[in-house]
C-alpha positions as CSV (number, residue, x, y, z in Angstrom):
1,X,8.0,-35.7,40.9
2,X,4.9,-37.5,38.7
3,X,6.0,-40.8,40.1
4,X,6.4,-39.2,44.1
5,X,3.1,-38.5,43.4
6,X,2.0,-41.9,42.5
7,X,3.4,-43.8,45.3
8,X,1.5,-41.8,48.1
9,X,-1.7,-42.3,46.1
10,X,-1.0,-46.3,45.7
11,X,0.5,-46.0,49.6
12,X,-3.1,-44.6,50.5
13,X,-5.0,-47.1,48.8
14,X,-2.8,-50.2,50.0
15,X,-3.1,-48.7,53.3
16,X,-6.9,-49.0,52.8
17,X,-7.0,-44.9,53.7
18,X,-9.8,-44.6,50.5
19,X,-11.0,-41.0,51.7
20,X,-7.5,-39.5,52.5
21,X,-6.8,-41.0,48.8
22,X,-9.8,-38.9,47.6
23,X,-8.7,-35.8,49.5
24,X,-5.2,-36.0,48.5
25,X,-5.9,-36.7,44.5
26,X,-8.5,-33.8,44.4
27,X,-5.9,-31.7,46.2
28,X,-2.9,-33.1,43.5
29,X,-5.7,-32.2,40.8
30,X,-6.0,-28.8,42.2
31,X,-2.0,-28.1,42.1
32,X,-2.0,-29.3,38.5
33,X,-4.8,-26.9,37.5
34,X,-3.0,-24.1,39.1
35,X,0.1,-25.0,37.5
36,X,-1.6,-24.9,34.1
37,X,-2.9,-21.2,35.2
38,X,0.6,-19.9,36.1
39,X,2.1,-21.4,33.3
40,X,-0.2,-19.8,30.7
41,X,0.3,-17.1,32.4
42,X,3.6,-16.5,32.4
43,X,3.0,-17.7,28.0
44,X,0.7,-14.7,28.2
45,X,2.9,-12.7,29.9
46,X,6.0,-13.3,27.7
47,X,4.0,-13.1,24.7
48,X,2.4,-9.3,25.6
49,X,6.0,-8.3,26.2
50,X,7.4,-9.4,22.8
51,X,4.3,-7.2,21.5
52,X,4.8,-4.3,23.4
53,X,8.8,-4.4,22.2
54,X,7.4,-4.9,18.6
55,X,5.0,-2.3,18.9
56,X,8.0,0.0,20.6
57,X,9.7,-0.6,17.6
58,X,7.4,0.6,15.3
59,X,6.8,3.2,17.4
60,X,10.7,4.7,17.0
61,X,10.2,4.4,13.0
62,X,7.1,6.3,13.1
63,X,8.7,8.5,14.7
64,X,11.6,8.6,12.1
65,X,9.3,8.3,9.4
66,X,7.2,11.2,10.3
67,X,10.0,13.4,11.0
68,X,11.4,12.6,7.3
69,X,8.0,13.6,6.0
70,X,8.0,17.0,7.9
71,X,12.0,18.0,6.7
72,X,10.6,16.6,3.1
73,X,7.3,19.4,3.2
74,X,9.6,21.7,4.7
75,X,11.9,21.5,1.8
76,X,9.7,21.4,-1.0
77,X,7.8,24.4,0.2
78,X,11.1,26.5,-0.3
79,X,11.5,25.2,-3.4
80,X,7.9,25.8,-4.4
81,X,7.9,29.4,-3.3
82,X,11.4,29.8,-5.0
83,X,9.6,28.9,-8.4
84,X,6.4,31.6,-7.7
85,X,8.8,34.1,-6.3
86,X,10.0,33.9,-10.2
87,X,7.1,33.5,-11.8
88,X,5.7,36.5,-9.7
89,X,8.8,38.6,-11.0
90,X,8.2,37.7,-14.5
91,X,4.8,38.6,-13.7
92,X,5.9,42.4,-12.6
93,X,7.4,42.9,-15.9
94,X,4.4,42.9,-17.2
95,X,4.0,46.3,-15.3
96,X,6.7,48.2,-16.4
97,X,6.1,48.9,-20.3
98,X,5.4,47.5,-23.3
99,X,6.4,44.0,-23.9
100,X,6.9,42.7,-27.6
101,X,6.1,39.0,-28.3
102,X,10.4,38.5,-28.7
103,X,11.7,40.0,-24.8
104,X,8.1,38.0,-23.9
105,X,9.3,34.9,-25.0
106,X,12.8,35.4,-23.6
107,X,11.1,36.1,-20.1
108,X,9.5,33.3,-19.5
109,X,12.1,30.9,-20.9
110,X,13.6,31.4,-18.0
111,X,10.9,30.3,-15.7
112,X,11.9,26.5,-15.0
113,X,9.9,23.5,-16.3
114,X,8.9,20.7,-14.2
115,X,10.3,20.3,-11.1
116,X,7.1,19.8,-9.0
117,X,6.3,16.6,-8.6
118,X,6.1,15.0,-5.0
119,X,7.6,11.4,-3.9
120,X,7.5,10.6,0.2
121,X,10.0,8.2,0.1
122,X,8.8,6.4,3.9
123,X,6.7,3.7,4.3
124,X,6.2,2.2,7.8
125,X,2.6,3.5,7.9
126,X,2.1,1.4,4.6
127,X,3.7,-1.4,5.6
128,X,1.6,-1.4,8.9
129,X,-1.6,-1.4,7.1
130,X,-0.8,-3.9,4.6
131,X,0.8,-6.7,7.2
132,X,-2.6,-5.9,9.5
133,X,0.0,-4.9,12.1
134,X,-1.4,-1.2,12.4
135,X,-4.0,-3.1,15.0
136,X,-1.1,-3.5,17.6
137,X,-1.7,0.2,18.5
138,X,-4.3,2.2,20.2
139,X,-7.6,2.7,18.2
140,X,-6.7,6.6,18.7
141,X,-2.8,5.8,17.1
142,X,-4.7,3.9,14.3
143,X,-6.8,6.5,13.3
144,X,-4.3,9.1,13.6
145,X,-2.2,7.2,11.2
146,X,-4.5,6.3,8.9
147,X,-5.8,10.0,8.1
148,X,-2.3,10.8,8.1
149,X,-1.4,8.7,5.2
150,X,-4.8,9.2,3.3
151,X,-3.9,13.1,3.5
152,X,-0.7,12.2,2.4
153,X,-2.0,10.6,-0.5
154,X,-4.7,12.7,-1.6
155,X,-1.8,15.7,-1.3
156,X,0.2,13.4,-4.0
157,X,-2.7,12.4,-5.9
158,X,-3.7,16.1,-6.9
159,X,-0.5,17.6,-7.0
160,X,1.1,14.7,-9.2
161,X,-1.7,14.8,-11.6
162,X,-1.7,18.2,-12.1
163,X,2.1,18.3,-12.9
164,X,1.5,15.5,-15.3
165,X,-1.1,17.2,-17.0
166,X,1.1,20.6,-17.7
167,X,4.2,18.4,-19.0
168,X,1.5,16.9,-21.5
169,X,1.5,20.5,-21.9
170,X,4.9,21.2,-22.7
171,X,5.3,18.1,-25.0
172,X,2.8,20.1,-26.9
173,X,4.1,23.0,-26.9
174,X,8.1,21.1,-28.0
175,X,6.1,19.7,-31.1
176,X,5.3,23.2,-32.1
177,X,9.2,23.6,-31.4
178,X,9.8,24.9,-28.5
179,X,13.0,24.6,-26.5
180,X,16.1,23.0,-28.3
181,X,14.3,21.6,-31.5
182,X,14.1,26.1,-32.2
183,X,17.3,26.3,-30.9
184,X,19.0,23.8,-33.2
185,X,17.1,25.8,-36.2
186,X,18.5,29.5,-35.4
187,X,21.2,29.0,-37.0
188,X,19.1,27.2,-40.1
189,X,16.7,30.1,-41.7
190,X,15.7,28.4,-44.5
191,X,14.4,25.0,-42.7
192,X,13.0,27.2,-39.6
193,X,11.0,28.8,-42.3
194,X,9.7,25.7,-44.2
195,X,8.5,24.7,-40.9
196,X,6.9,27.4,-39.9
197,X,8.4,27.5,-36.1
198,X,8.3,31.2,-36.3
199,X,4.1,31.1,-37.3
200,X,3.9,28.8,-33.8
201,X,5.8,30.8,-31.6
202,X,2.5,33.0,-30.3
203,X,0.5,29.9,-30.1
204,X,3.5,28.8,-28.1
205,X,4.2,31.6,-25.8
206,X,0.5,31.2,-24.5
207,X,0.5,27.5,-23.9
208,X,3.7,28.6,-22.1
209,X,1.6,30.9,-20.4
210,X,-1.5,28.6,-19.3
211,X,1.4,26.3,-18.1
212,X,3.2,28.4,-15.6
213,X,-0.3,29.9,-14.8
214,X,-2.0,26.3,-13.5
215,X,1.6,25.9,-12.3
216,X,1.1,28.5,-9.8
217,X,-2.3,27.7,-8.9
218,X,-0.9,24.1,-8.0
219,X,2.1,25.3,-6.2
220,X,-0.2,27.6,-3.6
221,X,-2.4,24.6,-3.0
222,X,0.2,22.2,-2.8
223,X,2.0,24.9,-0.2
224,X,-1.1,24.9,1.9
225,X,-1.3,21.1,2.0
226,X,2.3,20.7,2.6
227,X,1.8,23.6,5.8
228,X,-1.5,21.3,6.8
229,X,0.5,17.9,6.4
230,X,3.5,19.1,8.8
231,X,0.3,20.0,11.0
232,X,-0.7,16.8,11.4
233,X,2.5,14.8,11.5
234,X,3.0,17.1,14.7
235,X,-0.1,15.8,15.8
236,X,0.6,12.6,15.3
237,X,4.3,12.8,16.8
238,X,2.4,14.1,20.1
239,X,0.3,10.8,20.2
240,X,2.6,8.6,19.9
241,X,5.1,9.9,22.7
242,X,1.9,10.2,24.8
243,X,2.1,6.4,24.2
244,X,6.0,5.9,24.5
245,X,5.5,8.1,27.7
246,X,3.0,5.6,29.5
């Protein structure tokens, strides 16, 4: 084709046809241009459309993701609200007659320990941020996700620390001995006494009792975060098919 070109240009000139040369090289000039245009067009072209798939992509694990979160909250609230339905029923016995320190102790033994720590186990939105890739989306998707992980965070943050903070409380309360160290020495009097675990066990019982108490407290804000968390994972789920929808 390049060398077509090139004859009728030296054709023209031999031919002495100077200004049909002129008009027919600006015109071949023209073409060449235009051909540039289309071509980086079409570059353009193809490369918006492997963006658009990548960003449909991340759009479907999103979707995934945020689903997983909500059937996590869902399920941790029923577990949460198992453990103050107990601790309200040990509560009530409180109500029905006098309590000695022995039946006290008993009753809130059963009351579990630990148990309430929270681990989200996806990561897309993460990934997104940390790769820069979050600025494929809309600045309205970007936002959305952002607050959505930051709440997500802040809800682990203070729930986490919390339960950290009441096992250092029950590691206190196992070197007053508590739990199976007391158990072990029932059936050893004289080495229970030179220890003194009987002396600890009121100083015991009410660590026991701050514990499940800021237990509680942390549960029925951690419930009420959860509930606001599954709120705005819908929210976000509604953005994004809005998108997916276009």
């Amino acid at each position: 084709m390049i060398k077509f070109f090139r004859k009728i240009r030296q054709d023209l000139l031999s031919e002495g046809k100077t200004r049909k040369y002129l008009k027919y090289a600006i015109g071949e000039i023209v073409l060449v241009v235009i051909g540039i245009l289309i071509a980086l067009q079409i570059n353009n072209w193809n490369e918006n459309r492997k963006i658009d798939a990548k960003r449909q992509i991340y759009y479907r694990q999103l979707l995934v993701d945020l689903e997983t979160d909500k059937d996590y909250c869902k399920n941790r609230i029923l577990d949460f609200e198992a453990i103050l339905k107990k601790y309200a029923d040990y509560e009530n016995e409180f109500q029905k007659g006098a309590l000695n320190l022995k039946t006290s102790l008993e009753n809130i033994n059963d009351l579990e320990i630990g148990g309430i720590h929270l681990f989200f186990k996806t990561n897309t939105i993460k990934t997104l941020i940390s790769t820069g890739e979050i600025n494929l989306f809309s600045q309205n998707i970007n936002n959305s996700l952002s607050n959505y992980l930051d709440f997500q965070n802040e809800l682990i943050k203070g729930n986490n620390s919390n339960a950290n903070t009441m096992l250092d409380m029950i590691a206190q309360s196992s070197m007053l001995g508590y739990s199976y160290f007391r158990k072990r020495t029932g059936n050893q009097p004289e080495l229970s006494k030179e220890l003194n675990i009987q002396d600890n066990i009121p100083k015991i019982f009410i660590q026991l009792e701050a514990y499940h108490s800021w237990k509680a407290t942390t549960l029925k804000t951690s419930i009420r975060n959860l509930n606001n968390l599954i709120i705005n994972a819908d929210s976000t789920i509604t953005i994004i098919n809005n998108e997916l929808n276009k």
